[in-house]
N, C-alpha and C positions, 0 to 999 in steps of 0.2 A: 501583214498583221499590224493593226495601230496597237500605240499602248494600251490603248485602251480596253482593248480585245483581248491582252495576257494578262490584264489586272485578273483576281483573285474575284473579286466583285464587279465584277464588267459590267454586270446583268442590273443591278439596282442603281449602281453609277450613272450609267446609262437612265434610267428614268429619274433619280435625281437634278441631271443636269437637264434634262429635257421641263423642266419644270423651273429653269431659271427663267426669272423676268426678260431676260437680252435671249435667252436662246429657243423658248420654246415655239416660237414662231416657222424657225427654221423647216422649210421643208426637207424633206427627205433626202433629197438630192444634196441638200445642200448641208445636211447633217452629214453626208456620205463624204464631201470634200473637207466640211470642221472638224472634222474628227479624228484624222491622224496627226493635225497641228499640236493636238492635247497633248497634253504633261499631268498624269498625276499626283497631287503631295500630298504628304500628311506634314504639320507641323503643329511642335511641342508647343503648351500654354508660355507664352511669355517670349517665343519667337518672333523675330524682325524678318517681315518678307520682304521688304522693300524700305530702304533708307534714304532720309529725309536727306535733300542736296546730290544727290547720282543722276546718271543718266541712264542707268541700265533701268530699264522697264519692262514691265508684264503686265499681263490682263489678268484678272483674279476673277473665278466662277466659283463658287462656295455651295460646298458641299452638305459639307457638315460642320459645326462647332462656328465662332463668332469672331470677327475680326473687329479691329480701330482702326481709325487714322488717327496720327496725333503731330502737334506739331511742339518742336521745341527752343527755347531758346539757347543763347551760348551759356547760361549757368548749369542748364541741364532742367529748368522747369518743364515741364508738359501740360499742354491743354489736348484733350479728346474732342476733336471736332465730331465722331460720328461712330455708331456700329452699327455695323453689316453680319447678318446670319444665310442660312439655309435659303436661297432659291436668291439670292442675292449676286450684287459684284462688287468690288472694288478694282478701282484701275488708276491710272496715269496717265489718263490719253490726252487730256487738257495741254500738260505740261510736256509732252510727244509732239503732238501740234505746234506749240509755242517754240518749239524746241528750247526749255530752260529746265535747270536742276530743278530733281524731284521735289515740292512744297510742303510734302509731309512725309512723315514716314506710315507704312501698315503693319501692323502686329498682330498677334496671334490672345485673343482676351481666355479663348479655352482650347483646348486639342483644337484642330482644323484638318480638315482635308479639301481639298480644292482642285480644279481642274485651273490651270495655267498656259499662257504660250505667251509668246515675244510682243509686243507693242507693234513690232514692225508687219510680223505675220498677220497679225489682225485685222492690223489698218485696210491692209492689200486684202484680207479676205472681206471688209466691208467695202470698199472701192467696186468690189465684182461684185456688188450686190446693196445697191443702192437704197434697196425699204429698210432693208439690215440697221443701214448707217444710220439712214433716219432715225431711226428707232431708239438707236444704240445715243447717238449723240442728244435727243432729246432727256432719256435717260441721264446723263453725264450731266444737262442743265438741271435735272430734277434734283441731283445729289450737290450740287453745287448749291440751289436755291434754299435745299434742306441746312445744309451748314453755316449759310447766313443768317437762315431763319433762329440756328440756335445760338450762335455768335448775340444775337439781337437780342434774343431771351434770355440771356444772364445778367444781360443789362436791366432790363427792363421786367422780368417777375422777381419776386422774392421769394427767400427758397421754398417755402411752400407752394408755391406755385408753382417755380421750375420741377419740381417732383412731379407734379397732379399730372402736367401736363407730358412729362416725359412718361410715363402709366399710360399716359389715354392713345398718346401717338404709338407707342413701343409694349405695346401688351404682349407682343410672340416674345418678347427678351427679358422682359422686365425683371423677372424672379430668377434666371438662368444668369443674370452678372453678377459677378463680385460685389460684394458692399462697396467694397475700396474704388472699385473701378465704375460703378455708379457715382458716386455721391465724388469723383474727381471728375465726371462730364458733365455734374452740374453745379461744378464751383463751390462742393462742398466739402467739408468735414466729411470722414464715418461715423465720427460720434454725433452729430449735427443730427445726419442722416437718421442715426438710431433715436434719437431724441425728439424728431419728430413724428416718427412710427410709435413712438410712445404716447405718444401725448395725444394722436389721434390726428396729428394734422394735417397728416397725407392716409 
């Protein structure tokens, strides 16, 4: 029996994760071999799954509830590179590859439950199965290209801007984060934030 199979909710789990962007591809077979590799978690709003400078790694499938990346400096600042929801991943496979300490840490933005397993197990279950990798590492560029893209945009829109456009790309989340925790991925105030919800200018 996988864990997965003594979970309490196996049954919706199961089509949950079958509906992740990286997994739903998986044929049967090979859904029959990924699936004792899982681990499933729930984790509390404002947990650290993963810390910034380790070497321990995992692969994150997301279930339920929202995750970050963030990265910090030595004062203790934080900037939010990105959220990840439902049918989604976060991972560390970059830095797995490179072999170098973890570059950000991942958080937990509301409840989470997530299906997980080691970096090492992954890798080697993508190795035996080549369109996987494919797939999985073009991915890994998709999210990497997205965090540049928003790195660039705080340069270059003004906060009305950086709003509109975090609305237009992130409509599944948009109303589901935090004030706080919005308007600190876009470089802003919460009072900023509410200020120009008032005024009409987002």
């Amino acid at each position: 029996m996988t864990q997965l199979s003594l979970h309490p909710q196996s049954r919706i789990i199961r089509v949950q994760l079958r509906q992740n962007l990286v997994l739903k591809n998986l044929s049967a077979a090979q859904w029959t071999e990924f699936e004792p590799l899982l681990e499933i978690s729930d984790y509390a709003k404002g947990e650290t799954l993963e810390h910034q400078g380790t070497h321990s790694m995992e692969q994150y499938f997301i279930i339920d509830g929202i995750l970050k990346r963030t990265v910090s400096n030595a004062q203790g600042k934080e900037m939010i590179l990105r959220f990840a929801a439902e049918s989604d991943i976060d991972t560390s496979y970059a830095a797995w590859r490179l072999k170098t300490p973890m570059p950000y840490s991942i958080r937990a933005v509301t409840k989470v439950r997530a299906a997980k397993l080691s970096m090492l197990q992954w890798a080697a279950f993508l190795e035996r199965h080549p369109k996987i990798k494919a797939e999985f590492e073009l991915e890994v560029t998709r999210l990497m290209s997205e965090v540049m893209a928003h790195t660039i945009t705080l340069h270059l829109l003004d906060a009305p801007g950086r709003v509109q456009r975090f609305m237009r790309k992130h409509t599944e989340i948009a109303d589901r984060l935090p004030k706080k925790e919005l308007a600190s991925y876009l470089n802003l105030s919460p009072e900023t934030l509410s200020r120009l919800k008032r005024r009409g200018k987002i």
